[in-house]
N, C-alpha and C positions, 0 to 999 in steps of 0.2 A: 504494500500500500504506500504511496505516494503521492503528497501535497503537489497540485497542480498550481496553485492560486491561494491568496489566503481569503477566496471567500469559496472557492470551487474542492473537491473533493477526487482524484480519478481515479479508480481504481484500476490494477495492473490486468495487462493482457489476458485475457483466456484464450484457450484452443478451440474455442467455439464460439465466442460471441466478439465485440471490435471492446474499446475501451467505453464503460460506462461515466457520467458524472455527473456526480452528487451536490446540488446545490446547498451552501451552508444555511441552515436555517435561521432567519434573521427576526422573527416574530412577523411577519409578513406573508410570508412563502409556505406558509406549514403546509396545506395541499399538495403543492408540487414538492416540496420538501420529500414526505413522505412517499409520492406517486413513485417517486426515481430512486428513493431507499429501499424498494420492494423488490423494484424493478432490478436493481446493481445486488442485490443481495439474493434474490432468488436464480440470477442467471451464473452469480458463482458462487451457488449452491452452497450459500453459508444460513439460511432462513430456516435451518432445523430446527434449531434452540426456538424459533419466532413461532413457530407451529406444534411445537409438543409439549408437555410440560419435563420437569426436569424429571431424570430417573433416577431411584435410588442408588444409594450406594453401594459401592461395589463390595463386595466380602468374599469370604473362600469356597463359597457354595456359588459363586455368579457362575452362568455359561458363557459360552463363547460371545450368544449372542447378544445376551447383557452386556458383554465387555465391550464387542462392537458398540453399540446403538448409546451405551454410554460414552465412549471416547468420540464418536461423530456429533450425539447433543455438545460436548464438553469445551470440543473448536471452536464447534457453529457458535456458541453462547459468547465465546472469547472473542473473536475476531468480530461477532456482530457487534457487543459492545464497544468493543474500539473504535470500530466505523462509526454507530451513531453519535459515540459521544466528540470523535474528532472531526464532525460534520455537523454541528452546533453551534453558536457562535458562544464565547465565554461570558457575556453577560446572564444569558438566558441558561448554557450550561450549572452558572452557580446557583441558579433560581429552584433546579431539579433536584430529590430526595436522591445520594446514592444509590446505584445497588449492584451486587453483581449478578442478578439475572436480567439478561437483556432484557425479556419479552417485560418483565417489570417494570426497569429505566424506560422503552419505548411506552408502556401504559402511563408512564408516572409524565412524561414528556403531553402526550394527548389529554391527560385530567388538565392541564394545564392551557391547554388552548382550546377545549370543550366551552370555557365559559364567554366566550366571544361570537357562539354560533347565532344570538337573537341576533344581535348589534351585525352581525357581516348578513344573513336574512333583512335586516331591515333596510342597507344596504343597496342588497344586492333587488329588494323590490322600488325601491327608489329610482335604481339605474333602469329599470324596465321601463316604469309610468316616465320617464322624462326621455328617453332612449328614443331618436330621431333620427332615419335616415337620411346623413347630410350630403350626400356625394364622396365624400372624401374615398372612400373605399366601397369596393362595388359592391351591389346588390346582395349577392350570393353569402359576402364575408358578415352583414349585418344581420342578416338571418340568422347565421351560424353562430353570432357572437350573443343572438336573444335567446337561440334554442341551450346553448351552454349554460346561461343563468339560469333558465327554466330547471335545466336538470340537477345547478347547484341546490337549487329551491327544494327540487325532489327529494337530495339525498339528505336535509332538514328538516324531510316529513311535511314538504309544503311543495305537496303533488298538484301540477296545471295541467291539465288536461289539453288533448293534441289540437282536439276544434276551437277550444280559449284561444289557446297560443295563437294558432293561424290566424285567427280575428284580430286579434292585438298587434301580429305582427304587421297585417293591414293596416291597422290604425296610425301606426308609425311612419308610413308610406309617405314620401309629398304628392303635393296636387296635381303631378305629373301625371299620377297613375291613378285619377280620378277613374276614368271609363274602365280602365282594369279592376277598381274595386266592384264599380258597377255592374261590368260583366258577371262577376264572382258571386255579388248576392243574388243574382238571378237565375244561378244556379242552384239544381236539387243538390246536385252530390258535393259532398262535401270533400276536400282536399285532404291529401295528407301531406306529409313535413318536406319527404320529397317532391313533392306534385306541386307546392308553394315556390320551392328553391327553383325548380327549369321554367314554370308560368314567367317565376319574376324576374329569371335573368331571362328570356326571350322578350318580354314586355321591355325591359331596359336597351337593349340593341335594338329596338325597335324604334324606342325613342332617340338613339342615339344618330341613327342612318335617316330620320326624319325631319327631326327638328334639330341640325348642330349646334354648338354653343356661339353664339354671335352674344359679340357688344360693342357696342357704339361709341364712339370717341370723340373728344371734338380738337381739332386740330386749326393751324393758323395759317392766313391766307398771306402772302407777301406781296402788297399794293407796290408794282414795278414802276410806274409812274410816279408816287409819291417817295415811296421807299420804306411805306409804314407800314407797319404788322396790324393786321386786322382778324377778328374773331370771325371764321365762321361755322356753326353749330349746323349748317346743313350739310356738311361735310361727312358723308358716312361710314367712317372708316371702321374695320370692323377687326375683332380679335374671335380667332376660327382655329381649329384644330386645322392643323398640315395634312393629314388625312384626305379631309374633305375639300379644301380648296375650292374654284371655281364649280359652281353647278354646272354640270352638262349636261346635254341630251343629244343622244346618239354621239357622243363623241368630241361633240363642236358646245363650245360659249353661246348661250342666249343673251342677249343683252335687255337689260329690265327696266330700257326707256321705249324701245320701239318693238320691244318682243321680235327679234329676227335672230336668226342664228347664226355661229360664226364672228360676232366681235362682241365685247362687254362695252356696257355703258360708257367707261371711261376713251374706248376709242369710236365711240360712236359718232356717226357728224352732225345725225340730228339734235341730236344732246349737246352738242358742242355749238352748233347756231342758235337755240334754244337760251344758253348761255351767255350770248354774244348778243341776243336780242335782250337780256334778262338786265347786261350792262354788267358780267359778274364772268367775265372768260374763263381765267384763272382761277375757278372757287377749288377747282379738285387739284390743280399744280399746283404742290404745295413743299416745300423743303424743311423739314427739324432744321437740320445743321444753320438755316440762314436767320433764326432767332438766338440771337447772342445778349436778347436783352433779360434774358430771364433766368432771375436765380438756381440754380440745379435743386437749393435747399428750400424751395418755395413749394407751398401747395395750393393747388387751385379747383374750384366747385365747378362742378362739371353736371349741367343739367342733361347733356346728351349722353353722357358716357354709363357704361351698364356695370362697368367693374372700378374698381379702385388701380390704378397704375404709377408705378415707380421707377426711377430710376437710379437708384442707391438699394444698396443693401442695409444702409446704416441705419442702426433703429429696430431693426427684424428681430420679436422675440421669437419667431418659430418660424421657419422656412424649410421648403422641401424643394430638392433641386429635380428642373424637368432634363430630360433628355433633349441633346441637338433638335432646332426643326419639330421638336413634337406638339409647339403651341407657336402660333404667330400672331402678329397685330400688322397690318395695314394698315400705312397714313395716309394721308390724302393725295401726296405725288404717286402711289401704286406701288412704293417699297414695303418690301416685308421685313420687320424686322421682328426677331426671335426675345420669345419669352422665356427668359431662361430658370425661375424661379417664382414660385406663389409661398405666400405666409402671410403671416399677422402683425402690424406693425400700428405701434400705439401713438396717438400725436399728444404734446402738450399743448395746448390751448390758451392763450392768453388769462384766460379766467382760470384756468389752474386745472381745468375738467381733460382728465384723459379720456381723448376719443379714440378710440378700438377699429380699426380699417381689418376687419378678416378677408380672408382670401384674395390681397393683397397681390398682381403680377408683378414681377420683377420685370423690366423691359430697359436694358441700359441704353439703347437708344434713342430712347423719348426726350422730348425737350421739359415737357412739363411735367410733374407729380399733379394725379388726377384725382380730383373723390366725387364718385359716382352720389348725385342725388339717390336716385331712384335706391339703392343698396342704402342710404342712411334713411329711409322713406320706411324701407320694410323694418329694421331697425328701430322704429318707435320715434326716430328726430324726427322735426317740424322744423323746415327751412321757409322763412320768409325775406324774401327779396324786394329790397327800395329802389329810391332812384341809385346811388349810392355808395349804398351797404347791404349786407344779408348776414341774416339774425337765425341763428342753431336751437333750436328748444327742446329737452328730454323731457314731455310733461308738459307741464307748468313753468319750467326755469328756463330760465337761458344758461346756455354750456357757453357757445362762441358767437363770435364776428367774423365777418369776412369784411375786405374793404375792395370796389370795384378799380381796378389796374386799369387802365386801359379799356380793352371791353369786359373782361372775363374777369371773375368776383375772386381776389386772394386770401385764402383762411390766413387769422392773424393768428400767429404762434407764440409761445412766450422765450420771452427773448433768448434766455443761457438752452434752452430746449433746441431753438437754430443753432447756435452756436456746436454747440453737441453733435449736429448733423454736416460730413463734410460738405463744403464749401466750395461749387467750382463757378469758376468764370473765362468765356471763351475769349482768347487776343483777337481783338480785331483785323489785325496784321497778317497773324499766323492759324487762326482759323483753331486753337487748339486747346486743351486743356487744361490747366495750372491750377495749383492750390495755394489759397489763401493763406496767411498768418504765419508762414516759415518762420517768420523773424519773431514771431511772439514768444517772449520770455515763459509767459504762465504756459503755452503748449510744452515748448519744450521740458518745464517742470513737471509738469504730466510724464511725457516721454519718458524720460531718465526718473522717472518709478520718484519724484516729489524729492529732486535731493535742494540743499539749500541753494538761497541766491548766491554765495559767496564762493562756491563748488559752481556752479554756472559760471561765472567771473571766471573761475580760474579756467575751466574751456573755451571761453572766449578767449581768452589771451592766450592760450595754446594752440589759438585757431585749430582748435576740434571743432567748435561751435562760431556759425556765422555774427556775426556783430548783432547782437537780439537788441528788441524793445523792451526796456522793464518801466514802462507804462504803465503795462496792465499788470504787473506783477504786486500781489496781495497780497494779504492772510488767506490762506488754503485754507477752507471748512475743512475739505477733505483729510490733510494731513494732521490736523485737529482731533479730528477723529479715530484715524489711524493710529497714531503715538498716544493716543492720551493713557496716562496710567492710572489705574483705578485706587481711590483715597483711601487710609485707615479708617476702620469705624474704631468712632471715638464714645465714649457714653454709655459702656454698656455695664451693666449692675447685673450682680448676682445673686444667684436664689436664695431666700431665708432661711430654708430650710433644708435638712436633709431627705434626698432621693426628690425632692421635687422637680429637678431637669438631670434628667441622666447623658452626656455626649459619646457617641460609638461613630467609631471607624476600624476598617480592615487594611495596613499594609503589607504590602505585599502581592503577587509570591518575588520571591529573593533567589537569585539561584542556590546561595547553601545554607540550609535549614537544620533544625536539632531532632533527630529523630525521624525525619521525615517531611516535619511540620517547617512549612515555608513561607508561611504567611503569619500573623497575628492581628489578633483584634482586641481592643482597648473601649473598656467603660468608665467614665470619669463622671464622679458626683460632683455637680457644677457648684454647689454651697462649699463643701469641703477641699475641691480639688482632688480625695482620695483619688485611685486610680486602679482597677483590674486588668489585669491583662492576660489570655488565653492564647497557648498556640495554636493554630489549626494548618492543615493540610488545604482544603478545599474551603471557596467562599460559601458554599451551603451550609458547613457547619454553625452559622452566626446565630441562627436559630435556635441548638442545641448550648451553646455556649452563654445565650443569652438565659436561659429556663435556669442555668445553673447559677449564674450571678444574682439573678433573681432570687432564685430560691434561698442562697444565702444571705443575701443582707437583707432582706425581709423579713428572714428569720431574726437574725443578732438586731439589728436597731428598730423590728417591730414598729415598721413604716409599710409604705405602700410606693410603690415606682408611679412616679405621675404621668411625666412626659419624658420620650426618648426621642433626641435630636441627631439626625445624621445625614447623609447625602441619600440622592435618587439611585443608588446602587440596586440590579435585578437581587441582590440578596436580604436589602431593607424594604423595598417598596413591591418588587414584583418583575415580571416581563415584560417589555415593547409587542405591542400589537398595532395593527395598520392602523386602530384608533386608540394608540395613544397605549399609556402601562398600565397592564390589569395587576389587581392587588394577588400578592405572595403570600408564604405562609408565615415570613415574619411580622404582616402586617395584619393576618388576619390572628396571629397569636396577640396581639398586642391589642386589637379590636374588643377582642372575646374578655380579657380581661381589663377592660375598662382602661388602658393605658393611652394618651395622645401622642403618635406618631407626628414631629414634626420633619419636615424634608426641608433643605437648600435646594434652590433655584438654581438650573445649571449656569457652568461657570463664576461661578460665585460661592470658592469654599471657604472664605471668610466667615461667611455664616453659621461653618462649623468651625469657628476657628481654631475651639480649646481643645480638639481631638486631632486637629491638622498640625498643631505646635506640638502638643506633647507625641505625635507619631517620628515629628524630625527631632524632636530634641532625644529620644529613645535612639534614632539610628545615627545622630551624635556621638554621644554614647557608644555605641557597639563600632563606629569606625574608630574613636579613641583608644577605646579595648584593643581591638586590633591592630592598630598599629604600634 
């Protein structure tokens, strides 16, 4: 057996099966935890011990076959213990009663994540009633991800029936597949689980080969006469899967101003005198690259456009990258250029309100950052447009501003939130693109990880660093934050009384220990300072060690233990679960006899401070001794 990883498990080769591996159990994972201990244990045939009980002992009367069936239990119990408990993680490991029968430790392991089945049920029917097919992953996967919870439900005694489910899973459907619901109740017979999954993936490529994904953009017109950039919104420029491309029929372009076949609108002549009578020639020749008047970091309200489009990555809390050519956007000159990336990308708002842009294209060729009305419309915002300005509402409130540029309305962003976002602007000269503020003192103190001004000074003068501005050079929040050291607590009084605040902590383990014992734990009575101290092997013991402390000063000063203060260790408090730490058995000891468990806050072991001093002043001590 051999550590892969210190959070993975692999076990060695067999002659019959490839390498298994064991994910460590983190309080999270216990299903799959388990599923692949069964799984890596039954295929090398070490699950004997997991499936029999133990036999007895051997004596001078056993037979052969006793000797056998005991030395095969005696392995299997060995080697499965080892595996589960070295495929554990050690908070949750200490949290477990020893023992040396496997099938025991793996019982004594599931008592302990038994009590979190309402809470991951409650859960897991939450994620159902809200559980929306978004697009994001197709059809077939969403089915399969609702029938999975269905059958977690099942195996917690909270059996859904197949006709339910199918209903529900309908429900979940979007309005896309309105006539497919419709079809389906107007049928007698009712579907089963696979009969749902090919209906809804054949209805989804139906939709997909029918109706493509088009959205709308608005792009800018470049007045050759005047020389000025003009908005215009009838500009249809569309973002389409690469797949679909140009509609055709029979092989040749229809054009969808005079319906004739063989050229598309854009080279059509009637469209194009149409145009020329309209007094508007040039509304589709249109160039990105010839608007050099427009911020890279700007954003602009787009009443035509159907999707949100960027051209920065910066700012992206979750992006998934597309493949070459597999999404494109057409602008108004007839170039295509590639979407190389969708995600979610949050803006700050002048008013301070983070607006949320989902499904977000990346398109580094665009001149402008886009936000689709009609997507903040479905969204729940309320856009109203002045002479002006245009006004953002969630509700009742206003979020944002926008202020009219030109023709086209520009969201106002708050100020250090631009800043944040790179910065380009094209040379008039060279047609190219350069970034702002090289010379900024505060970037570069950013850059070189916040070191001082006087350290920048000296790379300036060693011409490492160009001749900066320390203009904008400030008091750093950030590095404020970073270095600050946390104060002494001052003022703190102690108890009147004896055993009314008891301080525990465990250090350790050490690599050389007395007898075995490599760790210790220490009880201090916070009135006297007295002080106990146990050695132990394993942090599970704290439990067992504590009953005995108890027992005896209870007895001799005939008190009562009030409150026991220590840290959130799995051996005071309990295990990590997906929600949070379920109480252990030193807490539920402590419960039963009327004692107050107090914890520190993590990071913060100050709070224990009298059991954290006397633990280093103790191994003061023993490195004095020693040396």
């Amino acid at each position: 057996m051999a550590s892969s990883s210190s959070s993975k498990l692999t076990l060695p080769t067999s002659t019959v099966s490839p390498n298994y591996v064991i994910e460590q159990l983190t309080g999270t994972n216990f299903a799959t935890w388990k599923d692949s201990l069964n799984l890596a244990l039954g295929v090398m045939e070490l699950d004997h011990a997991l499936r029999f009980d133990p036999p007895e002992a051997l004596n001078e009367k056993s037979t052969t076959e006793q000797k056998l069936f005991y030395d095969k239990w005696e392995r299997s119990n060995r080697m499965s213990l080892m595996i589960i408990k070295n495929s554990i993680s050690m908070p949750i490991r200490g949290a477990i009663p020893d023992s040396e029968n496997a099938k025991t430790y793996l019982e004594s392991v599931e008592e302990q994540f038994r009590g979190t089945s309402k809470a991951h049920a409650s859960t897991l029917i939450l994620k159902m009633l809200t559980k929306k097919y978004d697009r994001s992953s197709g059809v077939r996967e969403h089915i399969m991800m609702m029938t999975d919870m269905a059958n977690k439900l099942k195996s917690m005694d909270m059996e859904i029936s197949e006709g339910f489910l199918v209903h529900f899973i309908m429900t979940s459907l979007p309005v896309q597949f309105g006539p497919f619901k419709i079809n389906y109740n107007t049928q007698r017979k009712k579907w089963k689980m696979s009969e749902l999954i090919a209906m809804c993936v054949q209805e989804e490529e139906r939709l997909k080969v029918e109706k493509p994904e088009v959205a709308y953009v608005t792009t800018t017109n470049l007045d050759k006469k005047n020389g000025k950039s003009v908005s215009e919104k009838g500009s249809s420029s569309k973002v389409q899967k690469s797949s679909v491309g140009v509609r055709k029929f029979d092989n040749k372009p229809r054009c969808k101003f005079c319906h004739k076949k063989g050229h598309t609108q854009h080279d059509c002549p009637k469209f194009k005198e149409w145009l020329t009578k309209k007094g508007n020639n040039n509304a589709f020749m249109i160039y990105e690259s010839l608007n050099i008047n427009v911020p890279f970091n700007s954003w602009w309200i787009d009443s035509g456009s159907m999707v949100h489009v960027s051209n920065s990555l910066q700012g992206f809390h979750t992006i998934q990258k597309l493949e070459r050519s597999q999404r494109t956007i057409k602008v108004g000159d007839g170039e295509d250029l590639n979407v190389e990336a969708v995600g979610s990308l949050p803006l700050l708002l002048e008013s301070g309100f983070s607006l949320s842009l989902n499904n977000t294209l990346y398109v580094p060729g665009i001149t402008r950052n886009l936000i689709s009305v009609s997507k903040l419309a479905k969204e729940g915002f309320t856009l109203t447009f002045r002479y002006n300005d245009v006004i953002i509402n969630s509700g009742s409130q206003i979020v944002g501003h926008g202020c009219l540029d030109g023709n086209l309305y520009r969201l106002r962003l708050d100020d250090k939130f631009m800043e944040s976002l790179i910065s380009f602007n094209v040379d008039e000269n060279l047609s190219k693109r350069k970034r702002e503020g090289e010379t900024s003192s505060k970037l570069w103190h950013q850059r070189l990880g916040h070191i001082s001004r006087e350290r920048m000074l000296r790379l300036v003068k060693d011409e490492v660093l160009p001749n900066l501005n320390f203009s904008d050079f400030e008091n750093c929040v950030k590095c404020m934050k970073g270095k600050m050291t946390k104060g002494n607590k001052k003022g703190s009084t102690r108890s009147s009384g004896l055993l009314e605040l008891i301080h525990t902590d465990i250090s350790g383990p050490y690599p050389v220990g007395i007898s075995g014992h490599k760790s210790f734990i220490t009880f201090i009575d916070d009135h006297s300072r007295y002080m106990y101290l146990y050695l132990i092997n394993e942090k599970s013991e704290s439990l067992e060690m504590f009953k005995a402390f108890k027992a005896e000063v209870e007895n001799q000063l005939d008190r009562k233990i009030k409150v026991v203060r220590s840290d959130r260790g799995g051996e005071y408090y309990g295990r990590h679960t997906d929600i949070g730490q379920a109480p252990g058995p030193f807490f539920e000891f402590c419960k039963d006899n009327g004692i107050v468990n107090q914890y520190t806050m993590p990071g913060t072991p100050q709070q224990n401070g009298v059991a954290e001093r006397r633990n280093r002043t103790l191994m003061d001590m023993v490195r004095s001794m020693l040396v």
